[in-house]
Backbone as a chain_set.jsonl record, in Angstrom:
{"seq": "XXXXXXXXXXXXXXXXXXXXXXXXXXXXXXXXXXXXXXXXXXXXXXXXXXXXXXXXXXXXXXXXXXXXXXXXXXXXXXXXXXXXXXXXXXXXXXXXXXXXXXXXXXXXXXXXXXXXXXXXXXXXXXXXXXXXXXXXXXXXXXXXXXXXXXXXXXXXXXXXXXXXXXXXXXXXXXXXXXXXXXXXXXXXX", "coords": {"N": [[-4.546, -15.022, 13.955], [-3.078, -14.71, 10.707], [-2.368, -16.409, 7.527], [0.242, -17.223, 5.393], [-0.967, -15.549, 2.242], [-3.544, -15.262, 3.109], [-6.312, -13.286, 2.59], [-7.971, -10.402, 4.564], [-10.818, -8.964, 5.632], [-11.871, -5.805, 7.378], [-14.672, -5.639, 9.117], [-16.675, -2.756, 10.987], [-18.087, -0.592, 13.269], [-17.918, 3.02, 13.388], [-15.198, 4.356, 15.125], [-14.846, 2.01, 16.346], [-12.312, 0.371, 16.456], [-11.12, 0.062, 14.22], [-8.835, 1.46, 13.091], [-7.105, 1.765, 14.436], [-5.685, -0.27, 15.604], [-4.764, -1.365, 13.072], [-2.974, 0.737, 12.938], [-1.382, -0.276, 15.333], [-0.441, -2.685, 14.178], [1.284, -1.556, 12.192], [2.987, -0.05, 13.676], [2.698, 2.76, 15.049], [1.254, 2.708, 17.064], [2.305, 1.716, 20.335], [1.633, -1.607, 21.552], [0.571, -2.672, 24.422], [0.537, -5.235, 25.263], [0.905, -9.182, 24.421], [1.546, -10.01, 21.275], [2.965, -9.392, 17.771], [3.718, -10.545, 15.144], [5.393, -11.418, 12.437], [5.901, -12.821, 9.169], [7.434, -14.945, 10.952], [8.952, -13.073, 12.152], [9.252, -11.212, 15.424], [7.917, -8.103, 15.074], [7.036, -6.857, 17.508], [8.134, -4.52, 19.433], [9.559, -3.21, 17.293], [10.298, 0.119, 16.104], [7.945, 2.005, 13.983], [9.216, 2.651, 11.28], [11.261, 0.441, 11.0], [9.431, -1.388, 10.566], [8.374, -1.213, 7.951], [10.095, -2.522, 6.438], [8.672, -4.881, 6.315], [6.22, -4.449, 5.704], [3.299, -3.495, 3.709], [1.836, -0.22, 3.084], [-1.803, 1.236, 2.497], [-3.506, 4.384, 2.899], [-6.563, 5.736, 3.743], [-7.013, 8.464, 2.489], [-6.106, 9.642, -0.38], [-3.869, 11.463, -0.673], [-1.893, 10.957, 0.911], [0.6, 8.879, 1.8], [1.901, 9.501, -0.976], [4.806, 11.745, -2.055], [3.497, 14.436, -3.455], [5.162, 16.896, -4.462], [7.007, 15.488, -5.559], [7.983, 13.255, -9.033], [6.195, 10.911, -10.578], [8.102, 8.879, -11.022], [10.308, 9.63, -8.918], [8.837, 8.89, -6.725], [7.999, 6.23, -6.843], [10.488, 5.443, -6.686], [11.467, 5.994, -4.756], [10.031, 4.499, -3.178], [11.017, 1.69, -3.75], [12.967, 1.36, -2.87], [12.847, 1.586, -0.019], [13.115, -0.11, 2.854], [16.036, -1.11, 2.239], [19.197, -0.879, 2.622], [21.165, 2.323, 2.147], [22.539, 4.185, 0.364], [25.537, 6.396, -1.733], [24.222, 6.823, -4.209], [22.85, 8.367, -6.585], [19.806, 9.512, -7.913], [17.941, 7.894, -10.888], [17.809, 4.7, -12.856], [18.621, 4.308, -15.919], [17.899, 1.329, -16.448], [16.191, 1.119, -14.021], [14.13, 3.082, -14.721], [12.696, 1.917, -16.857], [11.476, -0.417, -15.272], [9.849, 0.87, -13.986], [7.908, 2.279, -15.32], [6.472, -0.547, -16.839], [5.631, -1.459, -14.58], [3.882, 0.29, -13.95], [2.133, 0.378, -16.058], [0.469, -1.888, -16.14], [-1.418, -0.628, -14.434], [-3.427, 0.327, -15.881], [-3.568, 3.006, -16.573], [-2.678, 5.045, -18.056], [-0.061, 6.137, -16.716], [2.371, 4.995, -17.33], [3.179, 6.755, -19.165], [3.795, 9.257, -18.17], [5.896, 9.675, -16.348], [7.36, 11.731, -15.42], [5.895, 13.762, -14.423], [4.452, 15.474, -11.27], [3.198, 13.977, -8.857], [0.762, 15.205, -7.49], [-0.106, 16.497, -9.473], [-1.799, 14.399, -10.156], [-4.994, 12.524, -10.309], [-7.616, 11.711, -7.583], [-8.007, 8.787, -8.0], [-5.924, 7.887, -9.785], [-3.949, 8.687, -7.621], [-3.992, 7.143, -5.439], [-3.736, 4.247, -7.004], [-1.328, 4.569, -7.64], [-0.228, 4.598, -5.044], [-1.121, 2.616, -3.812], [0.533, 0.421, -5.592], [3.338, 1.402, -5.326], [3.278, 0.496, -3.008], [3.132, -2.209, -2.757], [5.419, -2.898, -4.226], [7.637, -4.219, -3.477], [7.122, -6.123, -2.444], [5.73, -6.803, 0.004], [5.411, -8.604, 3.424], [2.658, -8.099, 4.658], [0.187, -6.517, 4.062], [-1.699, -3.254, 4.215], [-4.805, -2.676, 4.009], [-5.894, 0.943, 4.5], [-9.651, 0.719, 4.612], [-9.379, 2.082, 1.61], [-10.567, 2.96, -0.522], [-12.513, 4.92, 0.268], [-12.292, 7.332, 0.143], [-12.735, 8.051, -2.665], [-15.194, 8.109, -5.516], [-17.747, 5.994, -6.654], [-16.751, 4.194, -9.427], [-14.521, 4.869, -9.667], [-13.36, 3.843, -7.249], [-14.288, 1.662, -7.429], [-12.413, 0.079, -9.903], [-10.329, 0.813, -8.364], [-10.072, -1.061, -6.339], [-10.545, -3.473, -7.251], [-7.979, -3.556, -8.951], [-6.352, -4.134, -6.777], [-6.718, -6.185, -4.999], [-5.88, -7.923, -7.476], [-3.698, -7.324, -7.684], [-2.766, -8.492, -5.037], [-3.595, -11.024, -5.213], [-2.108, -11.984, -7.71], [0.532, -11.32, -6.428], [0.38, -12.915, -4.32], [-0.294, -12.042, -1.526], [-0.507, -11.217, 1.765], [-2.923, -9.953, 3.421], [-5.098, -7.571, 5.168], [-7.679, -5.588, 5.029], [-9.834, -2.974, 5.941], [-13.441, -2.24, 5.12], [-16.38, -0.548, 4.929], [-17.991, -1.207, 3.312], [-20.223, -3.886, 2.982], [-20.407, -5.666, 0.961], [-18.371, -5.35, -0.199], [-16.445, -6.174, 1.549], [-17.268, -9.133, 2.172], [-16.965, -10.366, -0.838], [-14.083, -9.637, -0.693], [-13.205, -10.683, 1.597]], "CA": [[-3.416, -15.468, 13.154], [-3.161, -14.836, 9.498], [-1.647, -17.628, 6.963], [0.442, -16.541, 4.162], [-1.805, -15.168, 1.126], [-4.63, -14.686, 3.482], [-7.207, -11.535, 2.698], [-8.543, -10.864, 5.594], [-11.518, -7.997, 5.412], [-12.209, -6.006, 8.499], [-15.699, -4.632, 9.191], [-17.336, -2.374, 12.436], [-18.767, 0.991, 13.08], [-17.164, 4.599, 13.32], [-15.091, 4.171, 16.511], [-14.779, 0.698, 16.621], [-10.702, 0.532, 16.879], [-10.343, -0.941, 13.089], [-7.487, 1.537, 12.186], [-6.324, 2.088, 15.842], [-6.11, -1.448, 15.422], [-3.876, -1.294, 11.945], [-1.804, 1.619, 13.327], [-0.883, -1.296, 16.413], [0.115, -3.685, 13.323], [2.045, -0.887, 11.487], [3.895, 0.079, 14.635], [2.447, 3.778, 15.149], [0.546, 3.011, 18.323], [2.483, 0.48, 20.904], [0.835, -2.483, 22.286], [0.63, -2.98, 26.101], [0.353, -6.888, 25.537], [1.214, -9.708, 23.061], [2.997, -10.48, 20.566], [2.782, -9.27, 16.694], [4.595, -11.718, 14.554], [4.59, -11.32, 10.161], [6.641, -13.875, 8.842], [8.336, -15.424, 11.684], [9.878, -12.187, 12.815], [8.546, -10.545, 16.336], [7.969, -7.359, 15.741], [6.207, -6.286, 18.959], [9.296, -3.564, 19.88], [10.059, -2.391, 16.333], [9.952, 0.978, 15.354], [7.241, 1.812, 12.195], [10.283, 2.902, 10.162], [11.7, -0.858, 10.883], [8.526, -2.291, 10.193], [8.593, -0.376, 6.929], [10.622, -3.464, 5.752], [7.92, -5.953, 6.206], [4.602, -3.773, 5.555], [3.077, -2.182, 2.641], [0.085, 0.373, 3.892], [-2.121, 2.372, 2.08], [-4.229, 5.125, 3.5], [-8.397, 6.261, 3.093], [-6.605, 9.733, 1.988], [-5.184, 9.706, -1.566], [-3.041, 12.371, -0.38], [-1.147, 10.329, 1.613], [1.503, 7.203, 1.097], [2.875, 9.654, -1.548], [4.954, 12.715, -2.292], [3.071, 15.054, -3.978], [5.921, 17.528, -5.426], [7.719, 15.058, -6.412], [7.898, 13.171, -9.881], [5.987, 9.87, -10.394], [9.127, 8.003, -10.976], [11.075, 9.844, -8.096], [8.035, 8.629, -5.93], [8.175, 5.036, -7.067], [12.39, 5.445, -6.848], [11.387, 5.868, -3.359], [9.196, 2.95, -2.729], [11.691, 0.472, -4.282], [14.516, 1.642, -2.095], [12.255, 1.471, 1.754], [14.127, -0.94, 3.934], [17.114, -1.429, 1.776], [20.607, 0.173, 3.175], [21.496, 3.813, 1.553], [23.62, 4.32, -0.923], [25.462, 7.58, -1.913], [24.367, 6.55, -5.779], [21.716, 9.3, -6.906], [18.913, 9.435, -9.651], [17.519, 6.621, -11.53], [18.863, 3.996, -14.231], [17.332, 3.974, -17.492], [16.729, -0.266, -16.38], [14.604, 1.614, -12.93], [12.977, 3.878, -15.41], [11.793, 1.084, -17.66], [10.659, -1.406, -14.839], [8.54, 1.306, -13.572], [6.845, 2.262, -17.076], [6.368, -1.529, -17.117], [4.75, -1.374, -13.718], [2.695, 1.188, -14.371], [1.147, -0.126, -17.398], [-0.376, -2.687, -15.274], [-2.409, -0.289, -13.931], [-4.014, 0.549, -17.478], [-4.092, 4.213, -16.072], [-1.763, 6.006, -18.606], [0.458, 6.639, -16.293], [3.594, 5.151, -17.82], [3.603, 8.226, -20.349], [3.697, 9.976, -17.336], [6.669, 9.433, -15.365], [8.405, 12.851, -15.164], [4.876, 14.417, -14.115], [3.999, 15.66, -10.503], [2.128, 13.167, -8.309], [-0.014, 16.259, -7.083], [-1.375, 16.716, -10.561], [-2.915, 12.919, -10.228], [-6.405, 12.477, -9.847], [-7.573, 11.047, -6.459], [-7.585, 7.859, -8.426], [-4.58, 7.59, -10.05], [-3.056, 8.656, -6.943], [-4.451, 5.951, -4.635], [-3.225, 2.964, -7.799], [0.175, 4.996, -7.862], [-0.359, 4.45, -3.918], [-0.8, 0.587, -4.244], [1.585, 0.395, -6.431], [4.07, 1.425, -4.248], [2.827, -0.203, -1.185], [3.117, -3.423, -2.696], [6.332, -3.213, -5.078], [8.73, -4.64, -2.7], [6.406, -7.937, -2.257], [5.357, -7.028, 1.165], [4.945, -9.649, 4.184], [1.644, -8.059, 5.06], [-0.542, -5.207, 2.88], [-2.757, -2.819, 5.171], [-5.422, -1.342, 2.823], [-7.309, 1.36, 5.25], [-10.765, 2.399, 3.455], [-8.43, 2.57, 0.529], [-11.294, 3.751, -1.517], [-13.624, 4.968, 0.765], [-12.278, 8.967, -0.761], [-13.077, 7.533, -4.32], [-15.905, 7.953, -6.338], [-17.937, 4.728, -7.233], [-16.593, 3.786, -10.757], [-12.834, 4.683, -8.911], [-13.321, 2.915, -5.814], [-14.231, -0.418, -8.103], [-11.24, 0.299, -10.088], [-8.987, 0.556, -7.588], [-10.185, -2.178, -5.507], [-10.338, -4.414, -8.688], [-5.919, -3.477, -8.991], [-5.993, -4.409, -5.423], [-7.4, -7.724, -5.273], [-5.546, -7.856, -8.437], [-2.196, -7.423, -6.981], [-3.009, -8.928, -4.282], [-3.804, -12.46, -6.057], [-0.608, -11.958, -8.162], [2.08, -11.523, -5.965], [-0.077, -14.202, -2.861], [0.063, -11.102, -0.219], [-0.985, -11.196, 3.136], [-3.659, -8.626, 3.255], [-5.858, -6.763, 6.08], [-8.403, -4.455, 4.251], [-10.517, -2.145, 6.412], [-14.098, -1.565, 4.784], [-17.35, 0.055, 5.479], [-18.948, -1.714, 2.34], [-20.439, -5.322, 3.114], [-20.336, -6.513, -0.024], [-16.641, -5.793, -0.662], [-15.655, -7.338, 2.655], [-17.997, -10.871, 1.939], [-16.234, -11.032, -1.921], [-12.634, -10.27, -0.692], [-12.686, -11.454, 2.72]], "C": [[-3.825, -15.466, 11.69], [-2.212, -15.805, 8.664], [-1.245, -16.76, 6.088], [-0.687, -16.261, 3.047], [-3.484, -15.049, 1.997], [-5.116, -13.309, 3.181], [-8.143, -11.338, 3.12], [-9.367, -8.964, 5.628], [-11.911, -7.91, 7.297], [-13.234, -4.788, 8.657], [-16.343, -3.861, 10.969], [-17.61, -0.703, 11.808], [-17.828, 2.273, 13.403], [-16.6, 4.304, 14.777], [-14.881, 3.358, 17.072], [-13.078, 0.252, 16.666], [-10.386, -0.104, 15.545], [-9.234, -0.251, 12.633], [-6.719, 1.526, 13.216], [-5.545, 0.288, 15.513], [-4.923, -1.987, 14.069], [-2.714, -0.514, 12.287], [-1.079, 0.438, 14.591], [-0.128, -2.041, 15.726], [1.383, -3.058, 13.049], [2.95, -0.014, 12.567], [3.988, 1.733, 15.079], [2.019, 3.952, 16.128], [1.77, 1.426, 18.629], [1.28, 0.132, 21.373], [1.392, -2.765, 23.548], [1.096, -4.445, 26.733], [-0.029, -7.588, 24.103], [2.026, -9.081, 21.739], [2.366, -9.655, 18.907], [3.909, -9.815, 16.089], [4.521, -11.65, 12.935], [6.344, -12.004, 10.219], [7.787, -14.44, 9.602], [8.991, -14.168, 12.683], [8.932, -11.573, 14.082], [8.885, -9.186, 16.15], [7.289, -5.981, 16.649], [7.152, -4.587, 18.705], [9.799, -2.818, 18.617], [9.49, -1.069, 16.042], [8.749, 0.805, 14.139], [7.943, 1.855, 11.15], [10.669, 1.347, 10.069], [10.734, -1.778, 10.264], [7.98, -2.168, 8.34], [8.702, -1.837, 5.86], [9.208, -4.651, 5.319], [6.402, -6.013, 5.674], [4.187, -2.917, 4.685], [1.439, -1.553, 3.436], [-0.159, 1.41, 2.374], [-3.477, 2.546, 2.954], [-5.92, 5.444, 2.927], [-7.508, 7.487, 2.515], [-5.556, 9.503, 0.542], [-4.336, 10.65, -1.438], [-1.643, 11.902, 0.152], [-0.213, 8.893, 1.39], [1.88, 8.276, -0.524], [3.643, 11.44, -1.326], [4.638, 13.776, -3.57], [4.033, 16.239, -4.944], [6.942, 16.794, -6.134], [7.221, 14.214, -7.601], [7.046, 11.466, -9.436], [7.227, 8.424, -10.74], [9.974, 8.024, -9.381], [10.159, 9.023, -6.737], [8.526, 6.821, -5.808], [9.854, 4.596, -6.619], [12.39, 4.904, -4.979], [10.938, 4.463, -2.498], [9.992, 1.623, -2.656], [12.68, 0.195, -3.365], [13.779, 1.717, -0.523], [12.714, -0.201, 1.697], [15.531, -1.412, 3.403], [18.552, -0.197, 2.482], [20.163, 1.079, 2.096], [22.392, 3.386, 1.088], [23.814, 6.186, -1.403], [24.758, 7.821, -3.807], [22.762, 7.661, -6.072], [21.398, 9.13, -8.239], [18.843, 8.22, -9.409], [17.501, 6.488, -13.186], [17.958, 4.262, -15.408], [16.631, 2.384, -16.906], [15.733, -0.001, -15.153], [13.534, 1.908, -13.582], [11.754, 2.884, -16.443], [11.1, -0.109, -16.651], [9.667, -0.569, -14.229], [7.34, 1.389, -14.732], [6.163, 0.648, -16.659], [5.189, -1.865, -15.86], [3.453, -0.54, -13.826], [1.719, 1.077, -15.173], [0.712, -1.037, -16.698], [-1.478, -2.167, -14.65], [-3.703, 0.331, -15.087], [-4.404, 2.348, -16.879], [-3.314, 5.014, -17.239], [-0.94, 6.92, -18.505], [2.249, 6.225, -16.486], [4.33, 5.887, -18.801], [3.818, 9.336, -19.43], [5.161, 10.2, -16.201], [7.144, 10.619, -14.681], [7.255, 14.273, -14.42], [4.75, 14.085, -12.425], [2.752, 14.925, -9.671], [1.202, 14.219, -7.876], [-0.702, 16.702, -7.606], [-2.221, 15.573, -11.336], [-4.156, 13.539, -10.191], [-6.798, 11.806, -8.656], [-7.142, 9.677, -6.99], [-6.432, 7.25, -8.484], [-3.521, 8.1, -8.848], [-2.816, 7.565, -5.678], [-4.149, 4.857, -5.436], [-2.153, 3.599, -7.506], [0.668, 4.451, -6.262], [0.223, 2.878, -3.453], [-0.156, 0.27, -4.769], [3.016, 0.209, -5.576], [4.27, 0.731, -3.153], [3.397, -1.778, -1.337], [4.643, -4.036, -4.214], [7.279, -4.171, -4.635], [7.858, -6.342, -2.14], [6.505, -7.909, -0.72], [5.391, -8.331, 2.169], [3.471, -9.795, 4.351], [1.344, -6.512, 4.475], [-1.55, -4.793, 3.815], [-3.211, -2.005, 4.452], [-6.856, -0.732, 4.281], [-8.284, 1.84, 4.913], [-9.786, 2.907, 2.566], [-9.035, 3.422, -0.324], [-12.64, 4.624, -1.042], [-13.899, 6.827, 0.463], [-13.108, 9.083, -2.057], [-14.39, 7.811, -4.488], [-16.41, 6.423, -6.528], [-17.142, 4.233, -8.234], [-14.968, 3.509, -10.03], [-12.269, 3.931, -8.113], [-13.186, 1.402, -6.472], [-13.15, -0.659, -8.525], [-9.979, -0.034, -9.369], [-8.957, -1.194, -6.788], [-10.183, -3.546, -6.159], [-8.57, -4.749, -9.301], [-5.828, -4.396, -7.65], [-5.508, -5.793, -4.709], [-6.716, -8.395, -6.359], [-3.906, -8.013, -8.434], [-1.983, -8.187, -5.736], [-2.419, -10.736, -4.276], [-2.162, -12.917, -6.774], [0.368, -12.552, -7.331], [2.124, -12.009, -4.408], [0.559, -13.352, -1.659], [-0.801, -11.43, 0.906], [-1.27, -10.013, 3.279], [-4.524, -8.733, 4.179], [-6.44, -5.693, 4.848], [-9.424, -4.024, 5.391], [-11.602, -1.485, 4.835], [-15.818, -1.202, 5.697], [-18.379, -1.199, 4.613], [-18.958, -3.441, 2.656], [-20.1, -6.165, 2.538], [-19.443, -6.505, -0.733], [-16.028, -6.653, 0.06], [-16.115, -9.21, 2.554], [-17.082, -11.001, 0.312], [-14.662, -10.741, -1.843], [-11.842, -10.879, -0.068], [-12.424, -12.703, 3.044]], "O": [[-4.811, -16.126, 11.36], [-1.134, -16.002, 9.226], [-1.874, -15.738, 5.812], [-1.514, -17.168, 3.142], [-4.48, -14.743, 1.343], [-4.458, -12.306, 3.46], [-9.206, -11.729, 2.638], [-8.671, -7.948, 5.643], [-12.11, -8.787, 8.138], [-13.034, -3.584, 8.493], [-16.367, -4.572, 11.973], [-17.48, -0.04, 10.779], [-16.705, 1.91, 13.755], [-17.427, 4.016, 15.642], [-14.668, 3.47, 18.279], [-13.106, -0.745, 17.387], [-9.405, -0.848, 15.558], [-8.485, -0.859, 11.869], [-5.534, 1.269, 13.006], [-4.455, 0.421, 14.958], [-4.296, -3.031, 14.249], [-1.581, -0.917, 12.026], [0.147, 0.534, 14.527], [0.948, -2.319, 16.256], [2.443, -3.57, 13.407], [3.696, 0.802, 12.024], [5.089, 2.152, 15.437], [2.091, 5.096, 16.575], [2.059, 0.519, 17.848], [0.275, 0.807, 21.6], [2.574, -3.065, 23.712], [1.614, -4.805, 27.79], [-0.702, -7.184, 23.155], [2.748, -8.129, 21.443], [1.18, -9.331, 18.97], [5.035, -9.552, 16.513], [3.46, -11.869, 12.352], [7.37, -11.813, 10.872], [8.923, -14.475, 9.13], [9.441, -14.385, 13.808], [7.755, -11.419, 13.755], [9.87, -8.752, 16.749], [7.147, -4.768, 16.491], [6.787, -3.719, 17.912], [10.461, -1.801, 18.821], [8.298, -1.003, 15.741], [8.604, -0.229, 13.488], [7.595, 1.284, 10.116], [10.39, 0.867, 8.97], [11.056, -2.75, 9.58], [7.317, -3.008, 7.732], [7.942, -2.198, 4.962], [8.937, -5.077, 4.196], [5.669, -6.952, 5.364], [4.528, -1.735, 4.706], [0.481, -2.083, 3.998], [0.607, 1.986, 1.601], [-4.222, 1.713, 3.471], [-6.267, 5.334, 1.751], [-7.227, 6.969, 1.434], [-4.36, 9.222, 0.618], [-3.794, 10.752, -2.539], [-0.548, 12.385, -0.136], [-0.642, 7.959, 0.713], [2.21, 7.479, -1.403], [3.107, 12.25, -0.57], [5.417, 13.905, -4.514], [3.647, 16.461, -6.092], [7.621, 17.235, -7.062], [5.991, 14.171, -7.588], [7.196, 10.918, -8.344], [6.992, 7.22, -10.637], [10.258, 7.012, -8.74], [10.825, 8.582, -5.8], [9.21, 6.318, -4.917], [10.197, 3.463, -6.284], [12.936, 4.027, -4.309], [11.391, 3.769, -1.588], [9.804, 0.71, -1.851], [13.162, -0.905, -3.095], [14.667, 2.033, 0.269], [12.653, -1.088, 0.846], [16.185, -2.122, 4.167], [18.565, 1.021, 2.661], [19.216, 0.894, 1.332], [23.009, 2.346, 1.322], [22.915, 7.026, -1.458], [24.878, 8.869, -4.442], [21.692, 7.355, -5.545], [22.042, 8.822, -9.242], [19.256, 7.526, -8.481], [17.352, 7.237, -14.152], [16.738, 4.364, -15.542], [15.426, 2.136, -16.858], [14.672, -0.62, -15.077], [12.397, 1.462, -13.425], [10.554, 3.042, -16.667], [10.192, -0.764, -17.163], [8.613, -1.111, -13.898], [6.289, 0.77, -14.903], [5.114, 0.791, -16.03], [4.104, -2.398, -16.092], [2.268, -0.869, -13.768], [0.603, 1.583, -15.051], [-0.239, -0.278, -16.509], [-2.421, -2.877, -14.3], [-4.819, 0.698, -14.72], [-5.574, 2.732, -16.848], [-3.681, 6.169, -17.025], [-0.72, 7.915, -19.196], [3.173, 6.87, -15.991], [5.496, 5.812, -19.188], [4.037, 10.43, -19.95], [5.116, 11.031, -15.294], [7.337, 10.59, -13.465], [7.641, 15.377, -14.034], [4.863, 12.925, -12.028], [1.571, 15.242, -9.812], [0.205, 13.529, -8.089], [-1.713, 17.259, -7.177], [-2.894, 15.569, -12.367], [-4.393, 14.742, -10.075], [-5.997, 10.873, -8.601], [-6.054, 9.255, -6.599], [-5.93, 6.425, -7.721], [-2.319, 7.947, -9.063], [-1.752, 7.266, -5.135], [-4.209, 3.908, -4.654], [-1.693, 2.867, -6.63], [1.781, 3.936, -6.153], [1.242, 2.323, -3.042], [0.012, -0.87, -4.335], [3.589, -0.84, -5.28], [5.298, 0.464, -2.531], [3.929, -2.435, -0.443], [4.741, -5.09, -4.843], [7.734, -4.959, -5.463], [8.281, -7.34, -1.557], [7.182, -8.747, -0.125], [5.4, -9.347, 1.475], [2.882, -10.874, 4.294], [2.143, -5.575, 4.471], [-2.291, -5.648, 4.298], [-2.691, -0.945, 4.103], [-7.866, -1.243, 4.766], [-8.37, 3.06, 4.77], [-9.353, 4.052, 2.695], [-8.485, 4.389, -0.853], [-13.575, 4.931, -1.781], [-14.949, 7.468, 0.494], [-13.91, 9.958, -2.383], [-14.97, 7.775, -3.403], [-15.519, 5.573, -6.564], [-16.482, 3.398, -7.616], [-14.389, 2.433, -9.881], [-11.139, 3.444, -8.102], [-12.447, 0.445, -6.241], [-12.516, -1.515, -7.908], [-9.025, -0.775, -9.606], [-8.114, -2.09, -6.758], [-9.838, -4.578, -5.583], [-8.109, -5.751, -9.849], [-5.127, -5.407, -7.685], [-4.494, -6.233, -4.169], [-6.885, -9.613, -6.316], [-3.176, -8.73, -9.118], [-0.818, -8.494, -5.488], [-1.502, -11.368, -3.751], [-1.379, -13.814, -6.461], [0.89, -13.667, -7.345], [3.0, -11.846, -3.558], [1.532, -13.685, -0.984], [-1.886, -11.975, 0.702], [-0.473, -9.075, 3.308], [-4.97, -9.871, 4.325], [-5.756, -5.154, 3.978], [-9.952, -5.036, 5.851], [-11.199, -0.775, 3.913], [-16.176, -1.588, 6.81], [-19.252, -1.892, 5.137], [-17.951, -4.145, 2.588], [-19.615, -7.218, 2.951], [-19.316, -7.235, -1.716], [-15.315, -7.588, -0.304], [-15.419, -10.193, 2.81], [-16.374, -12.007, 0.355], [-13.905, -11.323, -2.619], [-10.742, -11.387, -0.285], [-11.965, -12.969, 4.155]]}, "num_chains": 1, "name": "protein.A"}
């Protein structure tokens, strides 16, 4: 059982079921038995798309958790709008365009000069914060970081995991982190 704002680090060896294990949370693998419960709601039986609503994930692959041909706004456009009804209303407002900028500058990446630019011509980096970013705009129930940085570079990996922890703290998420590294899991676990 996790408590609200818990950050709960999870360590084992190659094989050890820690994402099998996250994919069960995030509703990609069913469970055979018991219950999964994030903020009151059961949902054991939900779809991953349903669970969508309640769960921000990001992936070990900076590739992944975004769309690469599209724009870093259109990306973010996207993020804002998972679990909310549809609407036939297309594009985004000038007041979207400026709370992303605004978001973005949080990440001190210099990516709110960037908006109209191709997530594909990120850097692993900046595509794994653009990642988090996303994951956690909508003020999640529960944040599943898998080996978020485990693609990264040293200097990147701190970086990111420094936003993480960072956003984390902020906006009092209920976080699962999957690492390899000891001495990330003992200072965030």
């Amino acid at each position: 059982k996790l408590n609200e704002g818990d950050f709960v680090t999870v360590i084992g060896g190659n094989g050890a079921g820690k994402s099998t294990m996250l994919n069960a949370v995030a509703g990609v693998w069913p469970v055979d038995c018991g219950k999964i419960i994030i903020d009151g709601v059961d949902v054991t039986r939900l779809s991953e798309h349903q669970r969508a609503a309640y769960i921000g994930r990001v992936f070990q692959d900076p590739m992944t958790g975004t769309a690469a041909t599209m724009q870093i706004e259109e990306n973010l456009a996207l993020a804002a709008r998972r679990g909310k009804p549809r609407t036939l209303r297309i594009g985004i407002t000038r007041a979207e365009r400026e709370q992303y900028r605004e978001l973005l500058k949080s990440l001190d990446l210099g990516l709110e000069n960037r908006l109209t630019a191709r997530v594909g011509l990120l850097s692993g980096g900046q595509r794994q914060a653009l990642t988090l970013l996303m994951a956690t705009m909508n003020k999640p129930k529960l944040l599943l970081l898998d080996e978020h940085t485990a693609a990264l570079d040293p200097k990147t990996a701190l970086k990111v995991l420094t936003l993480s922890a960072k956003i984390v703290e902020e906006n009092h998420l209920t976080t699962m982190m999957i690492t390899h590294n000891m001495k990330d899991a003992i200072k965030y676990g």
